[in-house]
N, C-alpha and C positions, 0 to 999 in steps of 0.2 A: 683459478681466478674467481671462479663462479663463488666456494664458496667465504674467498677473502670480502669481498661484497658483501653476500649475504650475515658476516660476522660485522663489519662494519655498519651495516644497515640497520644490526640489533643491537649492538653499542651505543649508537645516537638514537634511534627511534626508540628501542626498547622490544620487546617482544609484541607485546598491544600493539604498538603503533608500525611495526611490520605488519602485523596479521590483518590490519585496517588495511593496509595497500597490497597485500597478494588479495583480500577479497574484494577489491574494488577492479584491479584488474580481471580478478573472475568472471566479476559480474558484465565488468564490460562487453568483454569478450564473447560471453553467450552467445548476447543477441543481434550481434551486428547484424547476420541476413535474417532477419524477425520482419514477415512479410506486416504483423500487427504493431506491431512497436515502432513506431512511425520518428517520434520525441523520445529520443534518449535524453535530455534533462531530467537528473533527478539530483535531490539536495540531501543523501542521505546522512545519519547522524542525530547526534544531540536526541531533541524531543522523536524527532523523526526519525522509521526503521533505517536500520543500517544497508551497507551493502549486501550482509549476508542473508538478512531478512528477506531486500530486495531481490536477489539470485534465487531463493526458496519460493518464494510468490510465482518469479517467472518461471521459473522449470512446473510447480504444480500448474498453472494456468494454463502454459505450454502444453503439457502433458494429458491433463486431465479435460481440456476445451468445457468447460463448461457452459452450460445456457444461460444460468440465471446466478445472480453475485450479490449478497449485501451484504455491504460493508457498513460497519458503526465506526465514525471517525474520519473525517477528510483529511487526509496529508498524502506522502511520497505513495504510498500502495494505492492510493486515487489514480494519478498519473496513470500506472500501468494500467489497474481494473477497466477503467474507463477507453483508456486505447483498445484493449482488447475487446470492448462494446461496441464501439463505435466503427472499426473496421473488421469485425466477425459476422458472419450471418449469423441471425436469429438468435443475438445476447444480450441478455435486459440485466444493468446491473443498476444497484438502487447505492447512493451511502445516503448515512442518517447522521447528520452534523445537529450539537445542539447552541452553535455558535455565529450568528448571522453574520459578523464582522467577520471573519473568517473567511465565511461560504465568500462572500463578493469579493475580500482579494484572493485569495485562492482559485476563483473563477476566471478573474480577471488575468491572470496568470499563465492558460491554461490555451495553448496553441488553438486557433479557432475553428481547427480542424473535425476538432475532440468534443463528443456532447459530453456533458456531464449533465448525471441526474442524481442530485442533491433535494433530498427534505430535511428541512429545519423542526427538529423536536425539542421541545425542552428536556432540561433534567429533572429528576427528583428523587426524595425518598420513600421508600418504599419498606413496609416489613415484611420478611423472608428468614422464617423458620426462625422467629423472634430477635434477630437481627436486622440492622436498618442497612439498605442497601441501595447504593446510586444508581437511579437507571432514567430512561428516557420515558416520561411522560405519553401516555396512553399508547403504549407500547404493543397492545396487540390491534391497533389500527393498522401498525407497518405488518404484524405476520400475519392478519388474518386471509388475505388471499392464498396462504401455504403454497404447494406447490415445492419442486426438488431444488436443489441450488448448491454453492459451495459458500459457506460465512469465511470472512476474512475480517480480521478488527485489528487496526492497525494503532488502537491507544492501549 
């Protein structure tokens, strides 16, 4: 029976679009007893990581507890990073958004529960080994305090 279903379910979905629903279910599944993962909303897809991305983030974050996080990019990986800040002892995570419109619905969004710490950078160009390269405006303001961490960039 199991896998008359499963031959049906790739006939109308297609293979992609099964593999989109076993890792949604994965991911769900995870972290149901996630003492940090408070907001299970997340709107994965399109511009935004997928399920699977999302599953990879939680298990390494999971995993790895880390202290300090910065992330380049506000979208779905915010959600989790920022949970995991917000109800962890002793973790500073920073993102670096260069989109003000953005920051404030995306904040607005964002269970009240949950800090989020957002800096607004511009973009620019930049030359890099005679190539021109996009990047965020006076960029070693955000690393000059160094310090260990785990980078995550979810654009």
């Amino acid at each position: 029976m199991k896998r008359k279903i499963l031959k049906f379910l790739r006939r109308i979905l297609g293979v992609e679009g099964l593999q989109v629903i076993i890792n949604a279910q994965l991911f769900r599944g995870i972290f149901e007893d996630c003492e940090w993962l408070k907001y299970k909303s997340f709107a994965p897809g399109g511009w935004a990581m997928d399920n699977a991305a999302l599953y990879t983030l939680f298990c390494i974050i999971d995993y790895m507890k880390p202290r300090n996080i910065l992330e380049f990019g506000l979208g779905q990986s915010s959600r989790m990073i920022h949970q995991y800040a917000t109800f962890s002892e002793n973790v500073m995570a920073l993102t670096i958004e260069h989109d003000n419109d953005w920051i404030n619905f995306f904040c607005n969004s964002i269970p009240k529960g949950v800090k989020i710490n957002v800096k607004q950078f511009d973009k620019g160009l930049v030359n890099c080994n005679g190539f021109e390269t996009l990047t965020y405006k006076n960029i070693t303001e955000i690393i000059r305090g160094g310090g260990g961490g785990v980078l995550f960039n979810n654009r």
